[in-house]
Structures are given as structure tokens and as C-alpha cells.
N, C-alpha and C positions, 0 to 999 in steps of 0.2 A: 624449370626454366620455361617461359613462355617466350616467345617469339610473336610481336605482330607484324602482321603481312603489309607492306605500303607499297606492295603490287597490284596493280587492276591493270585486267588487261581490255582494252580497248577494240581489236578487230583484228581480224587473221589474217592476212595477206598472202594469196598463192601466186608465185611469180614463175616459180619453175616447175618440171617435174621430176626436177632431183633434187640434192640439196643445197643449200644456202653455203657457202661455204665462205665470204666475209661480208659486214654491210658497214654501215657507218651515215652521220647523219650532220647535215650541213649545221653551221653553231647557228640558226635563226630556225632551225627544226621543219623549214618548210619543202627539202628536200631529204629522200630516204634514198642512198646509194647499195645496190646490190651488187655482190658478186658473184657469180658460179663456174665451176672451173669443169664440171663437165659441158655445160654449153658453151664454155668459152664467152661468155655474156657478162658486161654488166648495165644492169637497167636501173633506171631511174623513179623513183616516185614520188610522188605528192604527197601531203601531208598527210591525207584519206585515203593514200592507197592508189590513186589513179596512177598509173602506166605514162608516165612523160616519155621516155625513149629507151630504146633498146639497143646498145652496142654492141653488133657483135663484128671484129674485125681477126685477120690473123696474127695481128701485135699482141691479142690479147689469149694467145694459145700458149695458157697456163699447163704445166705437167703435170700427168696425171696423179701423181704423189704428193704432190702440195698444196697450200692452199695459197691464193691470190692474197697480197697483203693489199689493203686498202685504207685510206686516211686522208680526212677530210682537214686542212688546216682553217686554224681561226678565220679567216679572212676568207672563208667559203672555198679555196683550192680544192679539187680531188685529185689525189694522186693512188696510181695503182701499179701493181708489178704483179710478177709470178716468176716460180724457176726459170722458165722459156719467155722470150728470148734474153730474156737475164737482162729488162730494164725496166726503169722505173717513169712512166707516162705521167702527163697532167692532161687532165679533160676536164672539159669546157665545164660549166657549170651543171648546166638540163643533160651532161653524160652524151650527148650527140657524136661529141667528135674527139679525136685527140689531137691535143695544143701543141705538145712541145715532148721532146724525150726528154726527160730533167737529167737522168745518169743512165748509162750503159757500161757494157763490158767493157770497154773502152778506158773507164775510169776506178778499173779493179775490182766491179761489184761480180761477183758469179752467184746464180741462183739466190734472188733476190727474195725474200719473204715479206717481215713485216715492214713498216716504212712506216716513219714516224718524224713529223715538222716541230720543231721549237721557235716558238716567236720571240720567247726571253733569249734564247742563244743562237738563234738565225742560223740553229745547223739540224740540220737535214742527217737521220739518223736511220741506217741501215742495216737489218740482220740477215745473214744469207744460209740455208740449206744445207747440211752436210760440212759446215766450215764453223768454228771455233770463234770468227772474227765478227766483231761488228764494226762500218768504217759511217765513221762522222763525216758529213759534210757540211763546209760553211756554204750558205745559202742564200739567193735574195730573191726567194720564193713571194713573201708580202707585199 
């Protein structure tokens, strides 16, 4: 069996000096979102790699056991979470700032992971940590 390769890699990008632990990428590709959950950061980059911005805040003080879910929706949203404090942020586009808390503990989520936006079903889809459950939410995220 042969396998061709329709990988080429293009340029290596060092953002931290630990590891990468989610990233995700805007649907017009000219935003690259990082995440890392030992520096509690996520930063933002440009197509080529330049450095747009650096968030680092204590909303975004992920546990040291998990990884940050991050996901970017059609219509260019980023939304992030981590175990701690067990919600799930929207930030701004350039990653600067955070917008809005979308769900919290508050609305049954505990130890937040991946996080994942549906534009065909406008629900808002959450897996959490240590728990069996994932909970749907109807959403008007777009």
C-alpha cells in the first residue's frame, strides 16, 4: 500500500515555552487561536505567524489536568473554557478581550472541556471532565 503525503509544512511557529495544548483557526483562515494551559494564555496570530495579542487573564486559569477546549464558530466567534472556573467565555475576535460569559456553573456545566457551536442546530454543545454527560445548549450565538 502506498500512501501520498498532501502534507507540506509551511513554517513553525514558537509561541510558548511549553506546550500547545488547543488551537483552532478562524473559517477565513486569517486568524490562528492558541491555547496553553500552563501559562494560562491564549494568543492570537496572523496568518504568517505574527503575534496579534496575548490574553492572559485569571478567567482563563485552566486546571492543571485538562486541556482548554477552544472553537472557533462559522461566523468567526471564539469561544473557550477549561475545568476552572467551569465556564465557557466568548472573546473578541484579535483574542484581546473577553465579551461575554456564554454558560457557567450556574447553568449545570461542571468542568467544562471541549465546546463545540452548531449553526445547522443553533445548539451550543458541551463535554465536561470526569462526568458521563454532555449538555446541549439552544443558542443564538450567530
Amino acid at each position: 500500500m502506498t500512501f501520498v503525503s498532501i502534507y507540506k509544512q509551511y513554517f513553525i511557529i514558537t509561541v510558548f515555552h511549553t506546550t500547545v495544548t488547543s488551537c483552532a483557526v478562524s473559517p477565513d483562515g486569517d486568524r490562528i487561536y492558541v491555547a496553553n494551559q500552563d501559562s494560562h494564555q491564549l494568543v492570537t496570530l496572523s496568518r504568517d505567524g505574527t503575534v496579534i495579542s496575548t490574553l492572559t487573564k485569571h478567567g482563563l486559569s485552566f486546571h492543571a489536568y485538562s486541556l482548554p477546549g477552544l472553537h472557533v464558530t462559522d461566523s468567526g466567534q471564539v469561544l473557550l473554557c477549561g475545568y476552572s472556573p467551569g465556564t465557557i467565555v466568548q472573546v473578541d475576535r484579535d483574542g484581546r478581550q473577553i465579551l461575554a460569559e456564554v454558560v457557567t456553573k450556574n447553568d449545570g456545566v461542571t468542568h467544562p472541556l471541549p465546546v463545540y457551536y452548531s449553526k445547522h442546530t443553533g445548539s451550543l454543545i458541551v463535554g465536561m471532565m470526569n462526568n458521563n454527560d454532555i449538555i446541549v445548549f439552544k443558542a443564538l450565538l450567530e
